[in-house]
ChimeraX commands (.cxc) that place a marker at each C-alpha (Angstrom):
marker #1 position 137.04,148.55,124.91 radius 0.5
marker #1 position 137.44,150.31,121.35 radius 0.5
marker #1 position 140.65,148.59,119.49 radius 0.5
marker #1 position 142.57,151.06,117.68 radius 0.5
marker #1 position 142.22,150.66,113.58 radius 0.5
marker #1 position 146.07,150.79,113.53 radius 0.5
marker #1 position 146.08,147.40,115.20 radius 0.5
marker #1 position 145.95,144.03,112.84 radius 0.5
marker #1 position 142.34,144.02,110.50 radius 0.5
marker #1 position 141.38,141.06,111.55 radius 0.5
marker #1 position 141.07,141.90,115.23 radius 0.5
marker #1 position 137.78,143.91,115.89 radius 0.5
marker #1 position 134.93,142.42,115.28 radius 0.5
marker #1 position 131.95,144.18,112.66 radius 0.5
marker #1 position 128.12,143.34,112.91 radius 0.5
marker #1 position 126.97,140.95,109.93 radius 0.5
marker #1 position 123.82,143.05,109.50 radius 0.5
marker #1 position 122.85,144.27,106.03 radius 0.5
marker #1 position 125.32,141.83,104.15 radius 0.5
marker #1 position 125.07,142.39,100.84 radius 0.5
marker #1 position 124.84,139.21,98.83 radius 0.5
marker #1 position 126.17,138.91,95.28 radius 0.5
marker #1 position 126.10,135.85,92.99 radius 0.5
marker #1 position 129.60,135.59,91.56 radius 0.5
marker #1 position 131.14,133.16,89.50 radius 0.5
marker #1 position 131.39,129.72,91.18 radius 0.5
marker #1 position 133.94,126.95,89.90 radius 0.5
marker #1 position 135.66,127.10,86.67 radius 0.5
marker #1 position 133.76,130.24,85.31 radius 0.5
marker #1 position 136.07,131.87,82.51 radius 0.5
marker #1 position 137.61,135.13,82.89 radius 0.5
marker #1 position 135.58,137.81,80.93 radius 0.5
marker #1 position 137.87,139.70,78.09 radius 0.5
marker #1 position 139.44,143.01,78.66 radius 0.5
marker #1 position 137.14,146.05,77.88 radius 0.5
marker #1 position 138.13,147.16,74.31 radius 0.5
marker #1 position 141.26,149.98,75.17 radius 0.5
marker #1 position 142.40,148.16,77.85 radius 0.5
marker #1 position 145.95,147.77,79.14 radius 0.5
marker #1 position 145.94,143.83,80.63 radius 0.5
marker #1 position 148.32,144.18,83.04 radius 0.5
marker #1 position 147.80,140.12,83.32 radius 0.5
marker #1 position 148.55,137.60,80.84 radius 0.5
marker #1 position 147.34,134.91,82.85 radius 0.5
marker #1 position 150.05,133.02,82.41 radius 0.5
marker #1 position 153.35,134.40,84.20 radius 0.5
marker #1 position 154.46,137.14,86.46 radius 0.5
marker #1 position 155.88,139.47,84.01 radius 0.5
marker #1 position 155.07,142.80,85.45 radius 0.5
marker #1 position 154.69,141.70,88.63 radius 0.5
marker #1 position 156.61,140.93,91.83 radius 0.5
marker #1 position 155.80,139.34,95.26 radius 0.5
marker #1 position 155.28,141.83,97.63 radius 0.5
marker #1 position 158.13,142.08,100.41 radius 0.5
marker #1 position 156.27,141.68,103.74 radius 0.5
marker #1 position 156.84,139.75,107.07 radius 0.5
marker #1 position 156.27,136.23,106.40 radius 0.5
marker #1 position 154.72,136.44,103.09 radius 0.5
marker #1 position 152.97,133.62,101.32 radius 0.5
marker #1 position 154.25,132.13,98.49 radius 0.5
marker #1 position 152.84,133.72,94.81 radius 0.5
marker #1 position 152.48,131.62,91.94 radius 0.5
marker #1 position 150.63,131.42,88.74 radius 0.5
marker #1 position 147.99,128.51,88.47 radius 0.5
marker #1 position 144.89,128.06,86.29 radius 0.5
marker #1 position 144.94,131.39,84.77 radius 0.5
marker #1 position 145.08,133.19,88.28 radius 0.5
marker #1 position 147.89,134.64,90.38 radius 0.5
marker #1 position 147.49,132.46,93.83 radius 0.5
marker #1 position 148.51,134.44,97.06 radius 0.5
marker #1 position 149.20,131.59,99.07 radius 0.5
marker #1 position 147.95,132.42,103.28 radius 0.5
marker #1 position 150.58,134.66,104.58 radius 0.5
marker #1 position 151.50,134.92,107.82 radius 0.5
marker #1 position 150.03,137.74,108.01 radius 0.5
marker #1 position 149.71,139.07,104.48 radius 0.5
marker #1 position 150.86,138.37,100.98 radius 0.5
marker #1 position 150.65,139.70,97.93 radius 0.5
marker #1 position 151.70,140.55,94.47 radius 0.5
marker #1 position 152.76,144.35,93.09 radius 0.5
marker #1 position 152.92,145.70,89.78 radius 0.5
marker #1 position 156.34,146.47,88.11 radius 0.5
marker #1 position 154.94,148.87,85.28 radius 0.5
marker #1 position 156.29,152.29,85.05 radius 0.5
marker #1 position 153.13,153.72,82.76 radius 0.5
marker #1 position 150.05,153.27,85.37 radius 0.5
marker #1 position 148.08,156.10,84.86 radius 0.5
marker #1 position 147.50,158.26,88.55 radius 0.5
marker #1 position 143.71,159.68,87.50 radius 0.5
marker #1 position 141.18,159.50,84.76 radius 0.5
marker #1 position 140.89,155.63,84.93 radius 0.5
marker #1 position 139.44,152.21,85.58 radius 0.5
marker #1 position 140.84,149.26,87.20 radius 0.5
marker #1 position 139.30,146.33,86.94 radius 0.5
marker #1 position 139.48,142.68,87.81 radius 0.5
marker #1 position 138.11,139.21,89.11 radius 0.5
marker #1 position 138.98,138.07,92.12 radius 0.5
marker #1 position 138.09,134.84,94.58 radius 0.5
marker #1 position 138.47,133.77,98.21 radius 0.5
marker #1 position 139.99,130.20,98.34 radius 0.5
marker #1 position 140.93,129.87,102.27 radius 0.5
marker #1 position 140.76,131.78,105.24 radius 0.5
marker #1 position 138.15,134.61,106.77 radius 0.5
marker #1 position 139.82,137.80,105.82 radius 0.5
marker #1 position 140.27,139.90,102.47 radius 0.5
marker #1 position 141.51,138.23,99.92 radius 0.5
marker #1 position 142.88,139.95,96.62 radius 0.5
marker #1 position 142.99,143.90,98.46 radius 0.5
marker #1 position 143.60,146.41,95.40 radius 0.5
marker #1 position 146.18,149.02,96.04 radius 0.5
marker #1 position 145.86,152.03,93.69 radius 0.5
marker #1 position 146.99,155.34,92.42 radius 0.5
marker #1 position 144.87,158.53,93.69 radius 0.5
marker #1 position 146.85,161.26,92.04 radius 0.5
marker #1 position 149.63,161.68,94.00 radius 0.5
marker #1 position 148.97,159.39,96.46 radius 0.5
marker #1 position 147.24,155.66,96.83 radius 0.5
marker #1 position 144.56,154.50,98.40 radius 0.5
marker #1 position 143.35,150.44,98.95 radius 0.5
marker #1 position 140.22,148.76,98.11 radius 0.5
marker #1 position 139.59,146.29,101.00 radius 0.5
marker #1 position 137.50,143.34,100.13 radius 0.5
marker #1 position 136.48,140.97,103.01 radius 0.5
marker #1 position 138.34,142.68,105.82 radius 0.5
marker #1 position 137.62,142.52,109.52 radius 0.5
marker #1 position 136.08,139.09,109.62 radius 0.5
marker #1 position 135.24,138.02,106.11 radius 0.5
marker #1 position 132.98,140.71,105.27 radius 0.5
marker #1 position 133.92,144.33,105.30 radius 0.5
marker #1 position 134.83,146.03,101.99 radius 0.5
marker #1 position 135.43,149.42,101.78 radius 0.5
marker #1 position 138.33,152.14,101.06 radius 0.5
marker #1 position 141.73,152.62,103.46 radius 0.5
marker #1 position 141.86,155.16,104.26 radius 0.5
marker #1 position 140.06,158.39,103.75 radius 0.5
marker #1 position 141.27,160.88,106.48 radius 0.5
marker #1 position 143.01,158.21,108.56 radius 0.5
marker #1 position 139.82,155.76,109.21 radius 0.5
marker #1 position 140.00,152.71,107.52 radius 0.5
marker #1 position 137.56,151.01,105.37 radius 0.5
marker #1 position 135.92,149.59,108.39 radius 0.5
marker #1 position 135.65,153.19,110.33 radius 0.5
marker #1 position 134.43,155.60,107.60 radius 0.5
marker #1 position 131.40,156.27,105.26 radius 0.5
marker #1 position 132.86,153.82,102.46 radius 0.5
marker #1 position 132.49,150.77,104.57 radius 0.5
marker #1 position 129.81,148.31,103.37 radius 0.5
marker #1 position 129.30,144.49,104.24 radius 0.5
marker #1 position 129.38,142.27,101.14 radius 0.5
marker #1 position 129.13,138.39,101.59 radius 0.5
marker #1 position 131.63,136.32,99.89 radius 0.5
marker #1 position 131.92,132.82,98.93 radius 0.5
marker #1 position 134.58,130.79,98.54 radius 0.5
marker #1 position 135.90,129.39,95.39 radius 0.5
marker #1 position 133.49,131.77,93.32 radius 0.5
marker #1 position 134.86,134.85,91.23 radius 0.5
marker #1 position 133.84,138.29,91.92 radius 0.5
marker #1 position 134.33,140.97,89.43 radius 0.5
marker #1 position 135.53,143.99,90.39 radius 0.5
marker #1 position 135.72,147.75,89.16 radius 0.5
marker #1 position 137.03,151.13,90.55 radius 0.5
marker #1 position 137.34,154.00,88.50 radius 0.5
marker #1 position 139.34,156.71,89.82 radius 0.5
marker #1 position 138.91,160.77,88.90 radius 0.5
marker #1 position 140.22,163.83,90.33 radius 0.5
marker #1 position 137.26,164.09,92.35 radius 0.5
marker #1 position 135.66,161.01,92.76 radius 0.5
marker #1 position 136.56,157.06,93.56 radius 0.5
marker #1 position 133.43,154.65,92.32 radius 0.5
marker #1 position 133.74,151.05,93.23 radius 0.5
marker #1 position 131.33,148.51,91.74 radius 0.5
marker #1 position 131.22,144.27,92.30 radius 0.5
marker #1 position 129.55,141.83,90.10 radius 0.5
marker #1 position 128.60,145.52,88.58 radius 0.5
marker #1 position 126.54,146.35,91.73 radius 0.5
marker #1 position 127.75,149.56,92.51 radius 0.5
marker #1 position 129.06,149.90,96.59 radius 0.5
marker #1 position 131.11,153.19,96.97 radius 0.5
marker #1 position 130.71,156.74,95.39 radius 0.5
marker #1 position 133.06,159.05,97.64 radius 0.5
marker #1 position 134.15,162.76,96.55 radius 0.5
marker #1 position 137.44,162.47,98.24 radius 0.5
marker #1 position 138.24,166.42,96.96 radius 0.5
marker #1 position 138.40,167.53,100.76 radius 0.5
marker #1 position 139.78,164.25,102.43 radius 0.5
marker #1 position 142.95,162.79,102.93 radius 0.5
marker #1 position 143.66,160.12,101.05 radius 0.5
marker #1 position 146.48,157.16,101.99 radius 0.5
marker #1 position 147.20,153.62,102.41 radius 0.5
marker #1 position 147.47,151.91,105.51 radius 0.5
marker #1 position 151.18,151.19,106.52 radius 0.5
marker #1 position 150.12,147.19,105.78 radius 0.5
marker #1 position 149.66,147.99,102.26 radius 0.5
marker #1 position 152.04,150.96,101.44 radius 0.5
marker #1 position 154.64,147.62,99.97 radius 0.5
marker #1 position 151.51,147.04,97.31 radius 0.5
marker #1 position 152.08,150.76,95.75 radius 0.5
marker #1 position 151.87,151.92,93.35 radius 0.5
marker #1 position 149.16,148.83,92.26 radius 0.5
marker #1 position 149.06,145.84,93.50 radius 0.5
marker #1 position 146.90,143.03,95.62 radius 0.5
marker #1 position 147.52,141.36,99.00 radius 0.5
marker #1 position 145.53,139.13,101.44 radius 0.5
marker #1 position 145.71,138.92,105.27 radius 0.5
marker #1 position 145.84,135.09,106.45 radius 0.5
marker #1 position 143.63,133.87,103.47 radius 0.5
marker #1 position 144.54,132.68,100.28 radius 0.5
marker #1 position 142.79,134.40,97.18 radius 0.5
marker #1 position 143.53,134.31,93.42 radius 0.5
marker #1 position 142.96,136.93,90.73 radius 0.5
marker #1 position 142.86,137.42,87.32 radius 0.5
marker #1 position 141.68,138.99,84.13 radius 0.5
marker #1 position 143.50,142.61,85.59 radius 0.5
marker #1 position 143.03,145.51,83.05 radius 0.5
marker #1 position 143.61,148.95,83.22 radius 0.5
marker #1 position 141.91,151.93,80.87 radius 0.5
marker #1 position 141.97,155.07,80.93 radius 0.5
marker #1 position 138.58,156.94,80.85 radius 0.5
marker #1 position 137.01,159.26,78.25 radius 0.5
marker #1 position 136.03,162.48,79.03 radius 0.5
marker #1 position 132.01,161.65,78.96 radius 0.5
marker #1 position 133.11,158.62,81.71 radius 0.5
marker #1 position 134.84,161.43,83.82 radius 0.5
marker #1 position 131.78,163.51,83.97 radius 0.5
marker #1 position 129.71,161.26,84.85 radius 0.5
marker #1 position 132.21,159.71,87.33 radius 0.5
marker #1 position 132.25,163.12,89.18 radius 0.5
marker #1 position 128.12,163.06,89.91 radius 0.5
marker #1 position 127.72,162.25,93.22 radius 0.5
marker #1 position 124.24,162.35,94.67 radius 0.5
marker #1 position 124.66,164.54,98.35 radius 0.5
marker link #1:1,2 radius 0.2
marker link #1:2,3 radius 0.2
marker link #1:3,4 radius 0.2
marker link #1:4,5 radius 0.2
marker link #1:5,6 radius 0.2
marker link #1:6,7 radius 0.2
marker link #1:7,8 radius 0.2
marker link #1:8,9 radius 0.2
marker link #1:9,10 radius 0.2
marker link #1:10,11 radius 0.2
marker link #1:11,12 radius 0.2
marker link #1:12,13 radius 0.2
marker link #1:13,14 radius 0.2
marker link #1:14,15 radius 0.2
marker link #1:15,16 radius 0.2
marker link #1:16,17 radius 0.2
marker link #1:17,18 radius 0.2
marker link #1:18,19 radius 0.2
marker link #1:19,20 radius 0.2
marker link #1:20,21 radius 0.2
marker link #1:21,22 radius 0.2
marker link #1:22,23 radius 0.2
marker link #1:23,24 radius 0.2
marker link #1:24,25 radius 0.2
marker link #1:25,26 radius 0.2
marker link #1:26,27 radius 0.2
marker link #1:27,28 radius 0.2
marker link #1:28,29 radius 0.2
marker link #1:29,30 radius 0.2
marker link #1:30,31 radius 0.2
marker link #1:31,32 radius 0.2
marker link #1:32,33 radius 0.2
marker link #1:33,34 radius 0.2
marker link #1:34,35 radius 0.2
marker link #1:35,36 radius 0.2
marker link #1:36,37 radius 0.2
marker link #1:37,38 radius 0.2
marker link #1:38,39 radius 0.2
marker link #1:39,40 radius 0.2
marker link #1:40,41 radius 0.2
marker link #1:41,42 radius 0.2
marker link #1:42,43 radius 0.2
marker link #1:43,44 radius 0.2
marker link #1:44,45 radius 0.2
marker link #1:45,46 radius 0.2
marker link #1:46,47 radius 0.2
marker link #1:47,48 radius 0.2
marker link #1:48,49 radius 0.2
marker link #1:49,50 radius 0.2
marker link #1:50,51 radius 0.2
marker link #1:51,52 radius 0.2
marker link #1:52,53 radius 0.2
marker link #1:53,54 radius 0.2
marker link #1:54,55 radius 0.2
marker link #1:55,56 radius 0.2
marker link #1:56,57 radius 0.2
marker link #1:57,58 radius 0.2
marker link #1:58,59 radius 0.2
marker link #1:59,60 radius 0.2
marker link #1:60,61 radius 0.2
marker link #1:61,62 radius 0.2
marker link #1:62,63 radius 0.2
marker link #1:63,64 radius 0.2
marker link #1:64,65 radius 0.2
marker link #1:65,66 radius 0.2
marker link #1:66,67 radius 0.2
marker link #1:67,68 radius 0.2
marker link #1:68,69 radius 0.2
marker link #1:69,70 radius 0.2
marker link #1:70,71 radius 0.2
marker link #1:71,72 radius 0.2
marker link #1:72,73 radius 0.2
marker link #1:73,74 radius 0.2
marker link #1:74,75 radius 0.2
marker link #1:75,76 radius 0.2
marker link #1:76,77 radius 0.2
marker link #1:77,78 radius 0.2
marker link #1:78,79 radius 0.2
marker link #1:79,80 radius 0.2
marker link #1:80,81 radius 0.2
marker link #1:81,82 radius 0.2
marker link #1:82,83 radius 0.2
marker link #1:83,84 radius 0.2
marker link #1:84,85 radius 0.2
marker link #1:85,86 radius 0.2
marker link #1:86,87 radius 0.2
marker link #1:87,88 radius 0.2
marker link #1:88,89 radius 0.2
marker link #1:89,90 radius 0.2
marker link #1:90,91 radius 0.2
marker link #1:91,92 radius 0.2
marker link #1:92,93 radius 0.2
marker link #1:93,94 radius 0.2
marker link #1:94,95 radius 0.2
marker link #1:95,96 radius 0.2
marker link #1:96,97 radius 0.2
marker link #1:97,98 radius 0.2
marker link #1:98,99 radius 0.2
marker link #1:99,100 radius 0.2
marker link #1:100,101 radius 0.2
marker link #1:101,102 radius 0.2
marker link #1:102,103 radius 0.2
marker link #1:103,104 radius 0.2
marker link #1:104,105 radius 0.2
marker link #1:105,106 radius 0.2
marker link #1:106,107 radius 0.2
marker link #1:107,108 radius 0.2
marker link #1:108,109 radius 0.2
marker link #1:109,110 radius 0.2
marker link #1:110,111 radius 0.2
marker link #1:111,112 radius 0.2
marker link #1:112,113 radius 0.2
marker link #1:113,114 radius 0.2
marker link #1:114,115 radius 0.2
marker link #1:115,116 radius 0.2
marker link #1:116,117 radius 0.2
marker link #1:117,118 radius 0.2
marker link #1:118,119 radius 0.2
marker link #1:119,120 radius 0.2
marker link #1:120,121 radius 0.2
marker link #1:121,122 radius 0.2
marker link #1:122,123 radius 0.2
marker link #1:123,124 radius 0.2
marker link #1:124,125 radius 0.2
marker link #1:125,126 radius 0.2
marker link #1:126,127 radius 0.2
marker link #1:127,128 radius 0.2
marker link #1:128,129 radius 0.2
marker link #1:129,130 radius 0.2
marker link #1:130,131 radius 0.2
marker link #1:131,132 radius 0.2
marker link #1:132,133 radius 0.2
marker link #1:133,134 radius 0.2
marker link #1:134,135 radius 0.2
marker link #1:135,136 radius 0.2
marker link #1:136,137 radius 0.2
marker link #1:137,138 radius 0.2
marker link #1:138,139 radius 0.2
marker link #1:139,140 radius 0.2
marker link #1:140,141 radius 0.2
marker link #1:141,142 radius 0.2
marker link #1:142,143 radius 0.2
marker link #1:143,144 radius 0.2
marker link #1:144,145 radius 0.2
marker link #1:145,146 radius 0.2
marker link #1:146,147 radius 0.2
marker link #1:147,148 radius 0.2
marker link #1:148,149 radius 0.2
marker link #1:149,150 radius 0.2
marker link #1:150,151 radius 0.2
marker link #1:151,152 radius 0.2
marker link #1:152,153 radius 0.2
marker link #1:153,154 radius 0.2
marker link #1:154,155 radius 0.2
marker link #1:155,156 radius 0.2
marker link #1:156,157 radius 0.2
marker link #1:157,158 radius 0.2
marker link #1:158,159 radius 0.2
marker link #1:159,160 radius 0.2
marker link #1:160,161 radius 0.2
marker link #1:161,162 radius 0.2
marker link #1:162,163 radius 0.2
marker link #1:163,164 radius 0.2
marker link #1:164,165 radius 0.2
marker link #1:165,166 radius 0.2
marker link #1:166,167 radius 0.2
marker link #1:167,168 radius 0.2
marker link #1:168,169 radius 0.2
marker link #1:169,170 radius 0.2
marker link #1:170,171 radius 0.2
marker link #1:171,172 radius 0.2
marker link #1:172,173 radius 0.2
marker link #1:173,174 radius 0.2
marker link #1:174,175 radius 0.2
marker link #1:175,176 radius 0.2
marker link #1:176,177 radius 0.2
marker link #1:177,178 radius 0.2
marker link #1:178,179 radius 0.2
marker link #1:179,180 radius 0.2
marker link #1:180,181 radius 0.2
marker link #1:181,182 radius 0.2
marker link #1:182,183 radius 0.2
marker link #1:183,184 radius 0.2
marker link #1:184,185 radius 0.2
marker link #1:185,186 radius 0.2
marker link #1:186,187 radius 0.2
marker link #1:187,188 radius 0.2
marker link #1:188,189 radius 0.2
marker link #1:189,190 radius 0.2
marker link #1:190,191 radius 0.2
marker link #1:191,192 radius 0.2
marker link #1:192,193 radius 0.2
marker link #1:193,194 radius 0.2
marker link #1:194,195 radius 0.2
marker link #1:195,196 radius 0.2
marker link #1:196,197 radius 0.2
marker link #1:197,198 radius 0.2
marker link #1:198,199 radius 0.2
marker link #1:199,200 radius 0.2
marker link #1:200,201 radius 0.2
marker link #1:201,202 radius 0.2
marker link #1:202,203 radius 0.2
marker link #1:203,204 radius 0.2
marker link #1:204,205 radius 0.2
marker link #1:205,206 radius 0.2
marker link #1:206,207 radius 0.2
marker link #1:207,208 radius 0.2
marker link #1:208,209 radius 0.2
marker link #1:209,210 radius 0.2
marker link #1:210,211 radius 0.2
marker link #1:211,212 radius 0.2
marker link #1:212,213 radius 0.2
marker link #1:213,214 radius 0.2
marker link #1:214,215 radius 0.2
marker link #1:215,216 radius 0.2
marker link #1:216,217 radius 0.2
marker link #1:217,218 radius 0.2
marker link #1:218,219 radius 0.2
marker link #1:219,220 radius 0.2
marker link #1:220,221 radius 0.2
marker link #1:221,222 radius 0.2
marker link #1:222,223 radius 0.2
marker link #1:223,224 radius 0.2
marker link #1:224,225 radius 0.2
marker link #1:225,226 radius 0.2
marker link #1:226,227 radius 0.2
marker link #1:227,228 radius 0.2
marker link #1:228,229 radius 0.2
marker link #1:229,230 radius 0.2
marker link #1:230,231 radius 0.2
view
């Protein structure tokens, strides 16, 4: 029997075939620097700019080691950005994220689309799905973003999504996964993640960390070649 995608993430299960297997960071790695132009929306050192996302039984969020810590919600937790200045189009996001507990995603990056907001998923559905929620109503694990990426625990992943008018690009460890012309589709959060708009992270019954979270706008040559998307 098909479960609906409206129904908890971590209910259906997805085949493990074609996992995509990055290296990461493992143990105390450092953080890698802002790219020159950035806005660090992280100091690595308090929340300022940030607030725990309201959500039933959230985890607790604290700042250890350099890293905001979602502790395991029950089922989701997560941290949202405060700022008043986030740019909607024309940028990147980027930052480092890890899995410390659990078998679901674990730092899950809200994000401006223009008007509207759409979520990277990293490590959905069973520990392994990443892809974009949603893009016409299917979520990451139902439409053509989805990929299967296999994460470790305890090592850092790096993460980067640049967002145009016409295009979202997703890359990890700089491996780039997802090149989608959204210009036709709907894009929207599911309702799990609308409380981490405009930016922000969560995890669903997992703990995760992140850090070393910058935001830049892009020039006009990185726009161009942000809207080239092989058919």
């Amino acid at each position: 029997m098909r479960i609906p995608a409206r129904l908890s993430m971590s209910l259906r299960p997805v085949a493990v075939a074609s996992l995509l297997t990055l290296g990461g960071m493992v143990g105390f790695a450092p953080a890698q620097a802002a790219p020159a132009g950035s806005m660090v929306l992280f100091d690595g050192k308090s929340l300022d700019g940030w607030r725990k996302t309201e959500s039933y039984k959230a985890g607790d969020v604290k700042v250890e080691d350099g890293a905001i810590v979602l502790s395991t919600g029950g089922p989701m937790s997560g941290v949202t950005s405060t700022r008043k200045d986030l740019p909607t189009v024309d940028y990147e996001l980027s930052f480092e994220a890890r899995r410390l507990a659990g078998g679901d995603f674990f730092a899950a990056a809200t994000f401006p689309v223009g008007k509207s907001y759409i979520t990277l998923v990293n490590g959905g559905w069973g520990g392994s799905v990443t892809g974009l929620s949603c893009l016409n109503g299917s979520d990451a694990s139902e439409n053509e973003t989805r990929r299967y990426v296999k994460y470790q625990d305890r090592t850092w992943y790096r993460f980067r999504v640049r967002v145009t008018g016409r295009v979202i690009r997703c890359w990890v460890d700089d491996k780039e996964i997802i090149a989608v012309d959204y210009q036709d589709q709907e894009v929207k959060t599911r309702l799990e993640t609308r409380t981490s708009q405009p930016l922000g992270f969560a995890s669903w019954r997992t703990s995760g960390a992140i850090r070393a979270v910058a935001l830049r706008k892009l020039t006009p040559e990185e726009v161009a070649a942000n809207n080239k998307v092989e058919p």
